[in-house]
C-alpha positions in Angstrom: -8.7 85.3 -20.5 -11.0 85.0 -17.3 -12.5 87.4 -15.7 -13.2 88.2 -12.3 -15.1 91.5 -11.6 -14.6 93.3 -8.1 -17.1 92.0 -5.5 -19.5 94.6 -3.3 -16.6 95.4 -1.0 -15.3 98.8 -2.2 -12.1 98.1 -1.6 -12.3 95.0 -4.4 -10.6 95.2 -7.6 -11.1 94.0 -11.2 -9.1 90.5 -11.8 -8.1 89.1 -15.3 -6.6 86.1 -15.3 -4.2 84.8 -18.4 -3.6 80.7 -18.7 -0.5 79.4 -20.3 -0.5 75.9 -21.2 2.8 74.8 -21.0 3.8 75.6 -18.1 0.3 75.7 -16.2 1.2 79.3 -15.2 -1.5 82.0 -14.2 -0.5 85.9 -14.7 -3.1 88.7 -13.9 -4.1 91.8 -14.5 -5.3 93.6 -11.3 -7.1 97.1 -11.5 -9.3 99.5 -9.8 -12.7 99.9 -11.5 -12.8 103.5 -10.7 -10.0 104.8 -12.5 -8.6 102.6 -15.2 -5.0 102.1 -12.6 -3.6 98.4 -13.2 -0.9 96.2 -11.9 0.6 93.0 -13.9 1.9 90.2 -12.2 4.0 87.1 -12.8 3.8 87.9 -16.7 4.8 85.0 -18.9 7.5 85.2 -21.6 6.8 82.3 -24.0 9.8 79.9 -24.3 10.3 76.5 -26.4 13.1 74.5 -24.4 14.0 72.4 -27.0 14.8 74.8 -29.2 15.5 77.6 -26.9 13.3 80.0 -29.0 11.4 83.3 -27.0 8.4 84.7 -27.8 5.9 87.0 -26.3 2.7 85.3 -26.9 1.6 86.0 -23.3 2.9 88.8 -23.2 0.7 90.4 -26.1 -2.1 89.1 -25.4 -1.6 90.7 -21.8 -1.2 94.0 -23.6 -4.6 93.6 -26.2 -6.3 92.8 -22.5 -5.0 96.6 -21.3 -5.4 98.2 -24.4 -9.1 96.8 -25.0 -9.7 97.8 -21.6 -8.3 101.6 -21.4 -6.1 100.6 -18.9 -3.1 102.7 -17.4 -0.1 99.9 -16.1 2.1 101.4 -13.9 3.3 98.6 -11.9 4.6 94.9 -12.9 5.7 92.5 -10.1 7.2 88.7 -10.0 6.0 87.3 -6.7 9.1 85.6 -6.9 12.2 84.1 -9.4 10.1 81.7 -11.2 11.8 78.1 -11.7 9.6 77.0 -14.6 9.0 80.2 -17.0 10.8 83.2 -18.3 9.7 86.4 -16.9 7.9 89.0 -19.5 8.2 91.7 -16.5 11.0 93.3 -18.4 9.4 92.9 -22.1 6.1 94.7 -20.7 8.1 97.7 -18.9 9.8 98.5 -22.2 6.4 98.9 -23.9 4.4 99.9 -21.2 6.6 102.9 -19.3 5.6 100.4 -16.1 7.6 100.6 -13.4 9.1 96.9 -11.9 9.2 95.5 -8.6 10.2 92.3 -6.5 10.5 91.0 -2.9 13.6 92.4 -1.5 15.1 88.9 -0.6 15.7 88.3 -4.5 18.9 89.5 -3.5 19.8 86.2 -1.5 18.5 83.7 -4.8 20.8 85.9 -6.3 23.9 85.3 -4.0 22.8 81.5 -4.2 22.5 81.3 -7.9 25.9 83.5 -9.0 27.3 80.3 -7.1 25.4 77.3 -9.4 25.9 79.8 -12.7 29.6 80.5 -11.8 29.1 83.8 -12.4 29.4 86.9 -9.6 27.9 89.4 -12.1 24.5 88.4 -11.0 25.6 89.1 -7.2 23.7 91.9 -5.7 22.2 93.5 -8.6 19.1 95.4 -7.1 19.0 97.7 -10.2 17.1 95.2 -12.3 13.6 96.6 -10.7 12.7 99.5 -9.8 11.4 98.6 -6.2 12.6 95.9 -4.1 9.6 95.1 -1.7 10.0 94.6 2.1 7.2 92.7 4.1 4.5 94.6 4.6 5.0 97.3 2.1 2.0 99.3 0.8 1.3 100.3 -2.5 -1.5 102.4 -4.4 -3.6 101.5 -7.4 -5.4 104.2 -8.5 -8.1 104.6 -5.3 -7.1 101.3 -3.8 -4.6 100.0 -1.6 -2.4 97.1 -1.3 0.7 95.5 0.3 3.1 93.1 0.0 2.9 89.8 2.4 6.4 88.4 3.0 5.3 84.8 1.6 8.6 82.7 2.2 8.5 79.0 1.7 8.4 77.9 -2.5 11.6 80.4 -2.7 13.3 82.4 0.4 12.3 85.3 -1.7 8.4 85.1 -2.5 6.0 87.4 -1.6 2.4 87.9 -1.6 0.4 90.8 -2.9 -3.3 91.6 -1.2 -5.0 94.1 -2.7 -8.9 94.9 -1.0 -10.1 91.3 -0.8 -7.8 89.4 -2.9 -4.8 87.9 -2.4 -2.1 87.1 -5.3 -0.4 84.2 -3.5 1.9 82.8 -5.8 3.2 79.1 -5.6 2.1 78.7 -1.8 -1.6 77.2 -2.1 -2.8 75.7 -5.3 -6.4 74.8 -5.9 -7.6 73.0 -3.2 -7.8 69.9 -5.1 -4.0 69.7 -5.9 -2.7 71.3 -2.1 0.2 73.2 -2.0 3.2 74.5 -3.9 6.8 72.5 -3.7 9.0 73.5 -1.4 12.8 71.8 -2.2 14.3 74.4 -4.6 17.7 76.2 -3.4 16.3 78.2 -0.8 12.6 76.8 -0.4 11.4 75.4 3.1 8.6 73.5 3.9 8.5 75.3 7.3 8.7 78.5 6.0 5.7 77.1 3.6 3.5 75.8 6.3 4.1 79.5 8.3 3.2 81.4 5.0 0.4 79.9 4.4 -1.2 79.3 8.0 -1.1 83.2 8.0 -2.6 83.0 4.3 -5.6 81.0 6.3 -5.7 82.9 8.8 -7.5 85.8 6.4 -11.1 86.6 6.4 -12.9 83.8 4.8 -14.2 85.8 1.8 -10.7 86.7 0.7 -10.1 85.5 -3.0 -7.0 83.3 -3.5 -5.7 84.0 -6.7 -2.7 81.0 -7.2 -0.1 81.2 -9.4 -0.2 77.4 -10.9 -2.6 74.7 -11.8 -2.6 72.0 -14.2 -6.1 70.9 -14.4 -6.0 67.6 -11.6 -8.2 64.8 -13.1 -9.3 66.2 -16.1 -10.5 69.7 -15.0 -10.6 72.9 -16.3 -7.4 74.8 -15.3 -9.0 77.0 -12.3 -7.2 80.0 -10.2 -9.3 81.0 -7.5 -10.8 79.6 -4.2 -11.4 81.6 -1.0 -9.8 81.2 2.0 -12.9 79.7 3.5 -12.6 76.8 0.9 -8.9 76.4 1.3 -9.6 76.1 5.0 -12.6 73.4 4.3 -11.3 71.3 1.3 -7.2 71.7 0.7 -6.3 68.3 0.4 -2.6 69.5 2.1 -3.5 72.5 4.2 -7.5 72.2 5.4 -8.5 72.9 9.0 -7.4 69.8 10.8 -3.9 68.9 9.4 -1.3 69.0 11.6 2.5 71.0 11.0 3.8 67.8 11.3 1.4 66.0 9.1 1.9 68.7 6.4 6.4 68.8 7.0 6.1 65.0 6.1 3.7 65.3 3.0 5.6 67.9 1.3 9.5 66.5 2.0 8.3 62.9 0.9 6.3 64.7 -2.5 9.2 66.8 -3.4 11.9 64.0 -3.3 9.3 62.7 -6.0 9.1 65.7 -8.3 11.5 66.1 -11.4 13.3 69.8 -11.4 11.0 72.1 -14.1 12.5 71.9 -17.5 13.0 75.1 -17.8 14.7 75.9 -14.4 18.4 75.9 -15.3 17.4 78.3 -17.9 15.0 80.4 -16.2 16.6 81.4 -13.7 19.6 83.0 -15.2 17.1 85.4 -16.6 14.5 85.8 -13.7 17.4 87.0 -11.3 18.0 90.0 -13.4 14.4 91.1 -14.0 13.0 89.1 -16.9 16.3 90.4 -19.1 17.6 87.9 -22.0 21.6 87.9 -21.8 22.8 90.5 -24.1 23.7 89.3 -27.6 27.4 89.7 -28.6 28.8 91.6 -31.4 27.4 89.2 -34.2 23.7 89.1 -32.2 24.1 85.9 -30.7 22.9 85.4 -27.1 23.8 82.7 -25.0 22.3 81.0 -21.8 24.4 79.3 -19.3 23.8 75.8 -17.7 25.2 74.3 -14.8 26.5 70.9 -15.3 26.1 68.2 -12.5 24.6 70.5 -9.7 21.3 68.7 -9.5 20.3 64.8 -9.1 18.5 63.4 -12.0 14.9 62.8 -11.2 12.0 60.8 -12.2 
């Protein structure tokens, strides 16, 4: 677990920040130093692929971090429907009397998805979470304040939560070393991208970027935070300087070159209805679906 303690601005909170390997996913714990109030977002539930085993590594580890802490939980958010893990927002609610929210949009990936799934049960289900978040929202945590950053571009769903000065911003920017997030899933835009995050940039430079993925380029440490005025400076895809066009090109022509995540087909089933495994039938047995020959082999 990293830690990253709330700067001299007032309105700063308290950032922990929670590495899983395999999928090179950051999740956070955000909370205001003055009264012990905490938010969780993009929570990891472990899953195995192969064997199509869960677990809640992450997930406990999350929950030692509020416990050890004397922290009080009452919100979990998913930025978005996650394509490469399995969200623990719905494990964490169950043990933490959280509450659980999304961008309102989620409702779209879900029209799109019932299609790939063959399945119209997951069609317009906004009783999954407990808040579905509209651009520019505000929320409270404990004596700070935050909202919710429509933050369209890696999904037509994802949003982006600032709270004081930092900024939970998903899969839009990575570190600066690695660029930006892709943009070719069912829904995603490499326009929308580029708008989302010149507004991102467009933030005071001291504003801490808090990404949602890195995978340790060259070598490196798996890092999660750069400021704005960094990303503006030294983002290999996004720095002051690069063009729209010049960016549109780079990302279509990387993300014809990137293989689907492995745990997409998977993923998503589960992510679209708040983090919640399909429910097992009357021996136990749970079963997830996957859509055959919707997708172009890659790589």
């Amino acid at each position: 677990m990293l830690h990253f303690p709330a700067t001299a601005d007032p309105a700063s909170p308290d950032v922990a920040a929670l590495y899983d390997k395999a999928t090179g996913s950051w999740q956070y714990i955000v909370s205001d130093p003055g009264t012990g109030a905490a938010l969780i977002v993009d929570p990891v539930l472990d899953f195995d692929p192969v064997a199509a085993a869960t677990g809640t590594g992450n997930a406990e580890a999350l929950l030692a971090h509020v416990a050890a802490k004397g922290l009080e939980v009452g919100l979990i958010v998913d930025t978005h429907p996650h394509a490469d893990h399995l969200s623990a927002a719905h494990w964490l609610a169950g043990r933490l009397g959280a509450r659980m929210a999304t961008g309102q949009r989620v409702l779209g990936v879900q029209r799109l998805w019932a299609d790939y799934y063959a399945d119209e049960g997951l069609t317009d289900q906004p009783g999954h979470w407990d808040r579905l978040f509209a651009d520019e929202d505000g929320f409270a945590l404990g004596g700070l304040k935050g909202r919710v950053v429509l933050a369209a571009g890696h999904t037509m769903a994802s949003v982006s939560l600032q709270v004081g000065d930092a900024l939970f911003a998903h899969d839009t920017l990575m570190m600066p070393d690695s660029g930006t997030a892709r943009a070719d899933f069912p829904g995603g835009s490499a326009e929308a991208l580029w708008q989302t995050i010149r507004a991102t940039l467009d933030l005071p430079g001291e504003t801490r970027v808090f990404i949602g993925h890195d995978y340790g380029k060259d070598g490196r440490e798996p890092a999660c935070l750069a400021t704005v005025a960094e990303h503006r400076r030294e983002n290999i895809h996004v720095r002051d300087g690069v063009s729209r066009e010049s960016f549109l090109r780079l990302r279509t022509e990387r993300d014809a070159t990137l293989p689907l995540p492995d745990r997409m087909l998977m993923a998503l089933q589960v992510n679209l209805r708040g983090g919640r495994l399909p429910e097992p039938d009357a021996e136990g047995r749970r079963v997830l679906r996957v859509p055959l020959d919707r997708f172009d082999a890659r790589g």
